[in-house]
ROPAGU-165763 format. One record per residue: x, y, z of N, C-alpha, C in turn; residue in one letter. Coordinates in steps of 0.02 Angstrom, whole numbers, plus 50000, padded with zeros to 5 digits. Layout:
XYZXYZXYZA/...
END
This chain:
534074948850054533904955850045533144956750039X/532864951350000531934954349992531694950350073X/532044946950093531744944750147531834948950187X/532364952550222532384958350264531784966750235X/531724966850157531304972250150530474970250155X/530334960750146529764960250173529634962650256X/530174960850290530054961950355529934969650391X/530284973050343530274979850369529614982350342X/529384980150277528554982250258528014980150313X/528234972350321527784970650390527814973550424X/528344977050451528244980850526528204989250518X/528144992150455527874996550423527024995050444X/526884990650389526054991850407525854989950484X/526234985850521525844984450583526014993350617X/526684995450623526585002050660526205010450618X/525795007250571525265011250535524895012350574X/524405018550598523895019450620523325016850583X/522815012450612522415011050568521935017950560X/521535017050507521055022350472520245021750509X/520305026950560519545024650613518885026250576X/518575021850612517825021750591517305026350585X/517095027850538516615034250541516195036050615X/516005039350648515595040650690514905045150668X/514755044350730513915044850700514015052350658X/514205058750683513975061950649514485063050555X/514855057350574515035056350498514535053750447X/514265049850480513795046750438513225048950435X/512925054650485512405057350479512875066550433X/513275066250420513655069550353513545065350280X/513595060650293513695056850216513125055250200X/512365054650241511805053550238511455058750186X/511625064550228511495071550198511715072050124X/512385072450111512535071750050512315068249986X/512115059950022511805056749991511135056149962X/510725060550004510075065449992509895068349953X/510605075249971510765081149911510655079449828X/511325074649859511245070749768510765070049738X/510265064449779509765062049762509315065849735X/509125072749770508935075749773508975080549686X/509645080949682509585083749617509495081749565X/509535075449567509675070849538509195070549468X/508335073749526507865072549483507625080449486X/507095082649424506845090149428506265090349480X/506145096649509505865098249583505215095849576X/504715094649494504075093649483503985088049503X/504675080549500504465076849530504645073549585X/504645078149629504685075949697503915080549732X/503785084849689503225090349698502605081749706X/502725079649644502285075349617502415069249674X/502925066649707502905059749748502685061949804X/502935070449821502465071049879501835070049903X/501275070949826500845075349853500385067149821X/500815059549774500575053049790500675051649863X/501065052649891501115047449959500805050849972X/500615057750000500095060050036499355058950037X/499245057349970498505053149926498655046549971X/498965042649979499135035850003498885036050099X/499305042550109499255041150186498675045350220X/498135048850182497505051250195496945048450158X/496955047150093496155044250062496345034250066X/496695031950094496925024550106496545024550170X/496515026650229496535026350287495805027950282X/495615033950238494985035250249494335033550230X/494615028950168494235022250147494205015750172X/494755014350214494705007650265494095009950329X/494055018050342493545019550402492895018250360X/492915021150316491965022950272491985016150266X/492055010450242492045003650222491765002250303X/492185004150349491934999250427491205004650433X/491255009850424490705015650462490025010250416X/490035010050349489535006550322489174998950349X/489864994250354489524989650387489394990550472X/489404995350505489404996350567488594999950569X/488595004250520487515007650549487375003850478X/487444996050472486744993350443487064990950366X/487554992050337487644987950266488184982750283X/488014978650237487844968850247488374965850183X/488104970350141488554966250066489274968350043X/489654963650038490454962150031490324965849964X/489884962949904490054966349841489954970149822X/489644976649855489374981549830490034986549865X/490214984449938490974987749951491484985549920X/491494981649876492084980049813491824984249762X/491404985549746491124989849687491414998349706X/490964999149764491135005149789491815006849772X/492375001349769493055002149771493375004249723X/492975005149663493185004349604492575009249554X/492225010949589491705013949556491845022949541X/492265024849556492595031149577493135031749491X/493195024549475493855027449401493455034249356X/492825034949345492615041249287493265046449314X/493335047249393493635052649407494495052649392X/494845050749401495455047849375495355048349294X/494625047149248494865048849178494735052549139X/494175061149207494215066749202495075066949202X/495295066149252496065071249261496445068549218X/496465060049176496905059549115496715064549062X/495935066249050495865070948994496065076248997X/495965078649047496225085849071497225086849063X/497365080149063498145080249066498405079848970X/498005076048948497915075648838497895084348839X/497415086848874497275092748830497805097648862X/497945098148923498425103648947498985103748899X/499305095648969500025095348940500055092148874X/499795090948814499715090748754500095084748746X/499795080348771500195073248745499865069648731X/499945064048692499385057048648499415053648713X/499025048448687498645042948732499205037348732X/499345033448745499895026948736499575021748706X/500035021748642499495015148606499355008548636X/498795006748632498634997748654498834992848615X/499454988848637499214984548609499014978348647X/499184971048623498834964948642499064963148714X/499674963448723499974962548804499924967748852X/499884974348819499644980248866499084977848902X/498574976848834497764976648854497864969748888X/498024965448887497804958348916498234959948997X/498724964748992498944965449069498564971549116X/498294974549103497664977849115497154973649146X/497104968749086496384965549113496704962049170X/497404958749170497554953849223497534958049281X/497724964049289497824968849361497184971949367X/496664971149313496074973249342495654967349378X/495454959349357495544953549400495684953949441X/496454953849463496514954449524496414961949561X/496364964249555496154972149586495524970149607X/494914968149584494294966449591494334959249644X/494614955549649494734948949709494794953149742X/495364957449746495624961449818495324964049862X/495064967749815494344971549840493854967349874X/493764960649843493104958449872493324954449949X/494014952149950494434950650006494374954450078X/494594958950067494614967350103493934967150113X/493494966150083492704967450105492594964650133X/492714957150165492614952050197493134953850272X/493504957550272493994959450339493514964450362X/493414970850325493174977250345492374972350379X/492094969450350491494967350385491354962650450X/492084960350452492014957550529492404958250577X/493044963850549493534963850584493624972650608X/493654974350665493794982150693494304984250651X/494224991850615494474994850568495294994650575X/495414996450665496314996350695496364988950680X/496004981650685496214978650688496304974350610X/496114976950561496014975650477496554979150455X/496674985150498497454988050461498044984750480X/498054986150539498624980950564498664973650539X/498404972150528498524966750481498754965450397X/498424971850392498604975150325499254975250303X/499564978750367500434979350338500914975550325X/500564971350340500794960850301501074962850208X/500624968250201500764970450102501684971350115X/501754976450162502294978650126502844971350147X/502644967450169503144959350162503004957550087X/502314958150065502264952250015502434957249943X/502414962549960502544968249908503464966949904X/503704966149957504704965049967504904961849914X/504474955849953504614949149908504464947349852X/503894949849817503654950149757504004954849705X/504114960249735504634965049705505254962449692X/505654958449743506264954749733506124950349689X/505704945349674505634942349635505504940749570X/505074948049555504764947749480505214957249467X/505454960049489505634965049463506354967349486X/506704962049549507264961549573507564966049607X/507084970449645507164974449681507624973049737X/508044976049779508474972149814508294970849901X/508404966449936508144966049992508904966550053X/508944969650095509524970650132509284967750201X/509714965050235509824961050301509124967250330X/509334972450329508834976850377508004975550374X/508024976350310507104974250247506994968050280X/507554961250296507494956950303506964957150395X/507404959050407507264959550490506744963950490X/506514967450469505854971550462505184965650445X/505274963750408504824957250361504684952650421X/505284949650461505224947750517504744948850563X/504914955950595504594957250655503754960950626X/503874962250574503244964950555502664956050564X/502754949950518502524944150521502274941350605X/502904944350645502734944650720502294947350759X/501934954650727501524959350743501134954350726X/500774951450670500254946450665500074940950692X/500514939150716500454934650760500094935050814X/500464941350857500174945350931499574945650903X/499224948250854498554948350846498174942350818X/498354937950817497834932150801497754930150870X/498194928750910498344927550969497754930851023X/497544937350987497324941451056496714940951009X/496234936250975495624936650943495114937650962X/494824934951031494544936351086494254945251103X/494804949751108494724955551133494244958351093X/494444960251030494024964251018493514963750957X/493214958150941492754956050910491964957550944X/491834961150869491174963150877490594955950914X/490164956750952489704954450978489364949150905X/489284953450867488654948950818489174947550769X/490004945050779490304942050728490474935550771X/490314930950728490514925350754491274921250762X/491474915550807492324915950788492304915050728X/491994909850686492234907050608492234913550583X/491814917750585491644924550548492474928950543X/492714927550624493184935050633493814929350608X/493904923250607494264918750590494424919750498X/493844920350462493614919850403493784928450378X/493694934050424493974940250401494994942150409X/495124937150466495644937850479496174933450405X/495944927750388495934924250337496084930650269X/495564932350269495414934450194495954943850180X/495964945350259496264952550251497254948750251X/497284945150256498274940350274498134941150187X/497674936550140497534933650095497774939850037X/497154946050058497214951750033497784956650029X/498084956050059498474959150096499264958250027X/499214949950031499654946049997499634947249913X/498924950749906498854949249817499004957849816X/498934960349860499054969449856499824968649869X/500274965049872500964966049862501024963049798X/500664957849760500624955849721500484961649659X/500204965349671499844968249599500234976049619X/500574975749659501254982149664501624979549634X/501874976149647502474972449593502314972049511X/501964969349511501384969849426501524974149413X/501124979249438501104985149393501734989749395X/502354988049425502964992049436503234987249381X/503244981649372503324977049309503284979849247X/502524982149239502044983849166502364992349145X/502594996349207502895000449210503525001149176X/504054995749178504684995649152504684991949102X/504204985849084504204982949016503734985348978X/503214988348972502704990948909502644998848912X/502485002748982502535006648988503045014148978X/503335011249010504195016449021504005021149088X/504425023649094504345031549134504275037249093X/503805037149053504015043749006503635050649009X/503295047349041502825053649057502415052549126X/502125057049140501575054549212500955052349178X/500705054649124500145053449101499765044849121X/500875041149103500575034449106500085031049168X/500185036549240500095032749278499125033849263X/499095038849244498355038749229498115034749211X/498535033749142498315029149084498115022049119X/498445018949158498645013249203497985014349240X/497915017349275497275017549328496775018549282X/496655021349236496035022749222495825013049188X/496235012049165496285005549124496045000049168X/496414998749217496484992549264495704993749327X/495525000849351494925002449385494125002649336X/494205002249269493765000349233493464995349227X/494244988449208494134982649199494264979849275X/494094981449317493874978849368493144980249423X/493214987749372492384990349377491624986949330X/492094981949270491584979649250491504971749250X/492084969149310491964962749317491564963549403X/491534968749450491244969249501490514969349490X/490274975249446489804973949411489294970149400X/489694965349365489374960449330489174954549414X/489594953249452489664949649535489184953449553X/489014959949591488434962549609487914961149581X/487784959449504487264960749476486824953149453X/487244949449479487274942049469486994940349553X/487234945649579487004943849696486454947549699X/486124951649649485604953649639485744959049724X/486354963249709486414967449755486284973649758X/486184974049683485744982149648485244984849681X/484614978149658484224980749726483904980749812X/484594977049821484744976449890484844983649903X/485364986049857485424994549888485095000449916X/484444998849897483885003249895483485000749973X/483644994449995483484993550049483914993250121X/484504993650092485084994850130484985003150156X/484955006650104484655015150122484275015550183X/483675012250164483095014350191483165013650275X/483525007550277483645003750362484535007650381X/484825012450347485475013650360485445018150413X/485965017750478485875021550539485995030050513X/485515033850503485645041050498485375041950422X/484925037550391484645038350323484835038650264X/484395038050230484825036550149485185043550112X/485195047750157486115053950122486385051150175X/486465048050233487255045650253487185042250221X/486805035250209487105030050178487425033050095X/487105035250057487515037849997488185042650020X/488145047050052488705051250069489165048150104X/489185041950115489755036950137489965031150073X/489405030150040489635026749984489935031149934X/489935036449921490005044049857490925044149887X/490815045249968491615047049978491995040850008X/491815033550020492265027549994492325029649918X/491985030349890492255028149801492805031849786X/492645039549809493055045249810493925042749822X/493785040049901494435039049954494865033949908X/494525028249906494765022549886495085022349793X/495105027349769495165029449701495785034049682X/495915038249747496145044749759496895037149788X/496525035149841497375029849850497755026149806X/497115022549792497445016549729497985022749693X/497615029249649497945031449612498675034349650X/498655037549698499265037849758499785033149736X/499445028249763499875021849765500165020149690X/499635019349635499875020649564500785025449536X/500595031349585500935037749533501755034849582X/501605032949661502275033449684502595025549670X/502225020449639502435014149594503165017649543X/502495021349503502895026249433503625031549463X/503415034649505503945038049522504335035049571X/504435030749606504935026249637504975019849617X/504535015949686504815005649656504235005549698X/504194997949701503734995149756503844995249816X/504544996449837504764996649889504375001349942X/504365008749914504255013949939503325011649951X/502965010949886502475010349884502155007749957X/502735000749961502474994449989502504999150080X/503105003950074503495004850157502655012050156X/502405014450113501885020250122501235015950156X/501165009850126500545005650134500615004150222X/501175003450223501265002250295501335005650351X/501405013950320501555019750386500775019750388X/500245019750342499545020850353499335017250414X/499725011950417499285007150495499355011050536X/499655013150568499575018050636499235022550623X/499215027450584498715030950569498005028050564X/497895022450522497205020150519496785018950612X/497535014850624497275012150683497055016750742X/497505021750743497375027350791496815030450770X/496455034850701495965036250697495465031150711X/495585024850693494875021650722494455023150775X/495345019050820495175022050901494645028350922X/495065032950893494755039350906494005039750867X/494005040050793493255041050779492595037350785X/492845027550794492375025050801492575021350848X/492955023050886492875019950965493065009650978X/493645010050922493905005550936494255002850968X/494044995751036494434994751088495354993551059X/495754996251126496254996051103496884990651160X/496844983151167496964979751213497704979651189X/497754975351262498534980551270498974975251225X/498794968951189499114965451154499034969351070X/498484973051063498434975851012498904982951007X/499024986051057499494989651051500434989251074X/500294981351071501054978351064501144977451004X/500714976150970500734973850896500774979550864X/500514986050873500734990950834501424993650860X/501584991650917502134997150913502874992450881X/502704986050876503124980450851503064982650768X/502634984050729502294982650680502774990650657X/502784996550688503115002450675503935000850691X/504094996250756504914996450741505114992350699X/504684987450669504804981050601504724988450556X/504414993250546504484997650472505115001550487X/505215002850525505855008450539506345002950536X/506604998250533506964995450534506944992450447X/506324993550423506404990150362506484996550299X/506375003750334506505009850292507145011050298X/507605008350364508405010050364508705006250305X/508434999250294508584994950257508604998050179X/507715001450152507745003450120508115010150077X/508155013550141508725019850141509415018850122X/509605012450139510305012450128510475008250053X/509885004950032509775001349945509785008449900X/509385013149931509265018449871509855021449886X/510205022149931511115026449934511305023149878X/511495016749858512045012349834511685013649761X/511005014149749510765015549671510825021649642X/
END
């Protein structure tokens, strides 16, 4: 008897219709929904607020990688004074924390010993980074220093997976991939478009130091998305101030001290004098790097706080096409046709690594 009612269940479920597979516009239904949610999930101020970081990210990022090349291109020479420049901009970031104590009427976040000692550690490295990046921007074409750049959002993946356990999906995976591939195509094509008065060791030695850089800026996203969930909290925005003003100080006063030790202080004054278009371009390019490069970091800061590294890491990386294309256009950077395999490789490695990311933040 149970053997005849197993058999009739068997042939029950085999003459079942199976249950078909979503089609696209099912899933571009459940996408939507999944949005919605998201969407409400949080109050409108802060998405007001992630907008208007990534937008800091994907205009004063781009526009401090150009002022950095425009400087060493009519006539400035020194790596440390464009690491300074980089960092010389925090007073402004701790106008707008004061301005945020007195509005929105909130205290300061107390210091204590691991706060302050992780500060100093992300201001260290913030200050290497910088001086890294100064060594790319000075020998390497601005399209070709970004594109290389977007190496962060690999080392930002992985660093995130590792120290804050962010999750990585087959897609992220294959992004990481083909993005590592884009770099390749360009070491490969080294030849093209190197400046005349850089030498190979030189463009060898910038290509070096921007992979290098590149690697400690996924590094110190992760950090500080770290310092965020263990000392910090999410509790307010203030923190992200608090955070930048902290970490661009103590890396404003170990640059400092490197300039002032290269006796680059008063190099500056002669850097002016010989700068292509005189000493207000040369200041009015150093005034708005400090500006650009201050205005990102903090970008990059607030959408740490209000998302993960993930996002941070996938913003760092839509800037390459942008950087690279304004180069092109404003300072007339050659664009060989291996260099624009590498970007368009370098954009389907991110779209492939934002589907990835799109479908981690559904499941959270």
């Amino acid at each position: 008897m149970s053997l005849s009612l197993s058999h009739e269940g068997t042939r029950m479920e085999e003459g079942s219709p199976k249950k078909p597979s979503p089609n696209f516009w099912d899933q571009m239904s459940a996408a939507r929904s999944r949005a919605w949610e998201s969407y409400n999930s949080k109050p409108i101020s802060h998405w007001i607020l992630l907008l208007l970081s990534g937008g800091l990210m994907l205009t004063a990022f781009p526009a401090s990688s150009l002022l950095s090349r425009v400087y060493y291109t009519n006539g400035g020479k020194s790596k440390w004074i464009i690491s300074w420049v980089a960092v010389a901009g925090w007073p402004l970031t701790a106008l707008i924390l004061f301005l945020t104590y007195f509005i929105c009427k909130v205290s300061p976040t107390p210091l204590n010993v691991k706060l302050a000692l992780s500060y100093l550690v992300l201001g260290f490295l913030s200050a290497a980074d910088n001086l890294m990046y100064a060594y790319a921007y000075a020998y390497l074409p601005a399209s070709t220093s970004s594109l290389l750049a977007s190496s962060s959002l690999v080392f930002s993946s992985l660093f995130g997976y590792l120290l804050v356990k962010n999750k990585l999906t087959l897609s992220m995976i294959n992004g990481i991939v083909i993005i590592s591939a884009a770099m390749v195509i360009i070491a490969l094509d080294s030849n093209s478009d190197r400046y005349g008065n850089v030498t190979n060791s030189q463009y060898i030695m910038g290509f070096m130091w921007d992979v290098l850089g590149s690697a400690l800026h996924g590094l110190i996203f992760a950090l500080s998305e770290l310092v965020f969930i263990k000392y910090l909290g999410r509790r307010s925005f203030h923190v992200v101030l608090e955070q930048q003003v902290m970490v661009s100080s103590f890396a404003f006063v170990l640059t400092t001290i490197g300039v002032a030790l290269n006796n680059d202080f008063q190099g500056m004054a002669d850097e002016a004098r010989t700068f292509k278009g005189g000493k207000s371009s040369y200041y009015l390019v150093m005034t708005w790097a400090a500006i650009t490069f201050q205005l990102g970091v903090l970008g990059g800061t607030a959408v740490l706080f209000l998302s993960s590294t993930i996002l941070a890491g996938v913003l760092n990386a839509v800037r390459v096409p942008l950087t690279s294309i304004a180069a092109v256009i404003l300072l007339k950077d050659s664009m060989s046709g291996f260099k624009i395999l590498s970007l368009v490789i370098t954009v389907w490695g991110l779209a492939s690594f934002i589907c990835g990311s799109a479908s981690v933040s559904s499941e959270t």
